[in-house]
N, C-alpha and C positions, 0 to 999 in steps of 0.2 A: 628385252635382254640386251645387255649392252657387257661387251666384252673387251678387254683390255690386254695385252701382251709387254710380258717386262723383260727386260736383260739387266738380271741386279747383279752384284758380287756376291759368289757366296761367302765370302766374310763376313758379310751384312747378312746374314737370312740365321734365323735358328734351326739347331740340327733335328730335321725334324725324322720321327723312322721311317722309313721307305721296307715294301715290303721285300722280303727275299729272292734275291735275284733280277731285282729291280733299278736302276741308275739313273741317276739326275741326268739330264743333258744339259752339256757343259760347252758354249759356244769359245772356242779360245783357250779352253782348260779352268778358267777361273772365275764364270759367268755362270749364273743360272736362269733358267726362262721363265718365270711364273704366269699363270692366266687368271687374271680375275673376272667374276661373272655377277652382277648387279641383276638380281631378273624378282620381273612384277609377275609372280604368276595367275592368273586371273580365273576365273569363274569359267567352267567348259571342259577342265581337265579333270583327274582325280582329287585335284586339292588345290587353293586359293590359296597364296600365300604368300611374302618376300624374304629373300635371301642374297647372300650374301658369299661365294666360296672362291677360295684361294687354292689354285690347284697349279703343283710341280711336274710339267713335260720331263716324261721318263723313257728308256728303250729297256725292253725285255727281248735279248738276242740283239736281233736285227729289228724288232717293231717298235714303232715310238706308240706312245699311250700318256695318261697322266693318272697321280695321283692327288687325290684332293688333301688337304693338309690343313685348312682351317675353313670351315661352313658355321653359319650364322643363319639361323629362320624366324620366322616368328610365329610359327605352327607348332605345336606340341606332337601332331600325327606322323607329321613331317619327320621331327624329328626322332622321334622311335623308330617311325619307318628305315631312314636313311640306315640308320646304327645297327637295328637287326638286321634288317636286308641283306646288305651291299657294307658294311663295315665304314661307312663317311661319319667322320664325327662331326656330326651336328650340334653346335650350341645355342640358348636362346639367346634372342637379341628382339629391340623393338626397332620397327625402323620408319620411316617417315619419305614417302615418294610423291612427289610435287613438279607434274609437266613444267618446261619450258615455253610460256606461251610464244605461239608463231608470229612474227612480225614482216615485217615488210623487208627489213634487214637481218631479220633473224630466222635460221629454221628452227623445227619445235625439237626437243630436246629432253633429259631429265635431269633435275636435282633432288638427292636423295644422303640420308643422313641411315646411320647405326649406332645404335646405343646399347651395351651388354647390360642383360638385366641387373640389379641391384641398384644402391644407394645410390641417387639422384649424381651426377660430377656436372654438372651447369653446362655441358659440350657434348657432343656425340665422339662418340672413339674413332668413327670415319663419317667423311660428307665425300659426296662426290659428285663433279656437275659434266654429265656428256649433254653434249651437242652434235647433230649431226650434219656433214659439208657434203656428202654427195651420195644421195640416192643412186643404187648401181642397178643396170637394168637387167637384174636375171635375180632368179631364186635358189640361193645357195640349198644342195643338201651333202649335209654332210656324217660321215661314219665315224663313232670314235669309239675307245672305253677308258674306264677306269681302272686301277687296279690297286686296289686296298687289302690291307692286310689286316686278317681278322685276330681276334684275342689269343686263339690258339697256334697264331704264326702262320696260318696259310693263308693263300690270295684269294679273296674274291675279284673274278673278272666282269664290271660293268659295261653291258653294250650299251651305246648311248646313239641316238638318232636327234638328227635336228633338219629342222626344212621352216625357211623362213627369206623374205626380201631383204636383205644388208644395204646399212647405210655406211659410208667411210665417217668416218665420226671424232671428235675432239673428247677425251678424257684429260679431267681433272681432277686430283684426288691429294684429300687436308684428311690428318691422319692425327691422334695427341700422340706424341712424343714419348711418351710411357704407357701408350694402349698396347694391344695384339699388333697390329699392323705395323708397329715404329720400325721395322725392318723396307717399310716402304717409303719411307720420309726423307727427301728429299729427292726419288726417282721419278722419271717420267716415263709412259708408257711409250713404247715403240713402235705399236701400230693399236687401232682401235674400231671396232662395228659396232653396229647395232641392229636390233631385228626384233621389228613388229610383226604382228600377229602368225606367228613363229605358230611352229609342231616339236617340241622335244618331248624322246620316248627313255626315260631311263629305264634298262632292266630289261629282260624277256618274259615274253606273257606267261 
């Protein structure tokens, strides 16, 4: 899983719907926070699979949360799952995830490409290459949710869990300029992790 944190303009971002009673958080009045999440999900959990999601730090009252605003899978389960469940709109996409090998000067890392299904465009709509600078010596666990707004206008609230080792990390991210993402072209992420052989629990049992 490798995680990303932005501070864009929202003049740059699309008006995307937020559900009711919900609000962007806005550092400055005229910023907004986005998190994006690269994750190889592997063989061991409910489902195998990669993806892709862009989600908007929000407060409902006094509590911060976020909402997911653009998910990409390359699971079909995945994504009916996500959409009936919990309300994330999941699109497909193919994507391509290729370690960094580890060198003497280099630690290991990933580069990793997204392509929205249909007619061949010779590029991926997003590549993205983390590396990671520093192994931190404790095991993040952390609480969150989501909170998404279903067809009929009410919220679903996702619990989310996660427990994994974090690395401090280098994100780089090449986007085409008329894809989904052109609202991130030209921005650099503000802080970045990563984490191997992670535990994320979306949902309650």
């Amino acid at each position: 899983m490798h995680v990303a944190l932005w501070l864009v303009p929202g003049d740059d971002l699309p008006r995307w719907p937020l559900p009711e009673g919900v609000h962007a958080v806005s550092p400055g009045g005229r910023r907004r926070l986005l998190v994006t999440f690269w994750v190889d999900y592997r063989s061991g959990g409910d489902l195998a699979y990669r993806e892709l999601l862009v989600a908007v730090v929000v407060r409902r009252a006094a509590r911060l949360a976020a909402t997911a605003v653009q998910v990409w899978v390359d699971d079909e389960r995945s994504l009916a799952g996500g959409r009936r469940l919990w309300a994330i709109p999941k699109e497909p996409a193919t994507f391509d995830f290729q370690p960094l090998p580890l060198t003497r000067h280099r630690a290991r890392g990933l580069r990793a490409a997204m392509t929205l299904e249909g007619p061949s465009r010779g590029e991926p709509d997003a590549s993205v290459r983390c590396q990671d600078l520093l192994r931190l010596p404790l095991r993040l666990s952390v609480r969150a949710h989501l909170l998404q707004r279903r067809d009929d206008g009410t919220v679903c609230r996702v619990p989310l869990r996660l427990a994994g080792r974090p690395s401090l990390s280098r994100t780089r991210l090449r986007v085409r300029p008329d894809g989904p993402l052109a609202h991130l072209s030209g921005h650099r992420p503000v802080a970045a992790v990563s984490l191997r052989d992670f535990r994320f629990t979306v949902g309650s049992a």
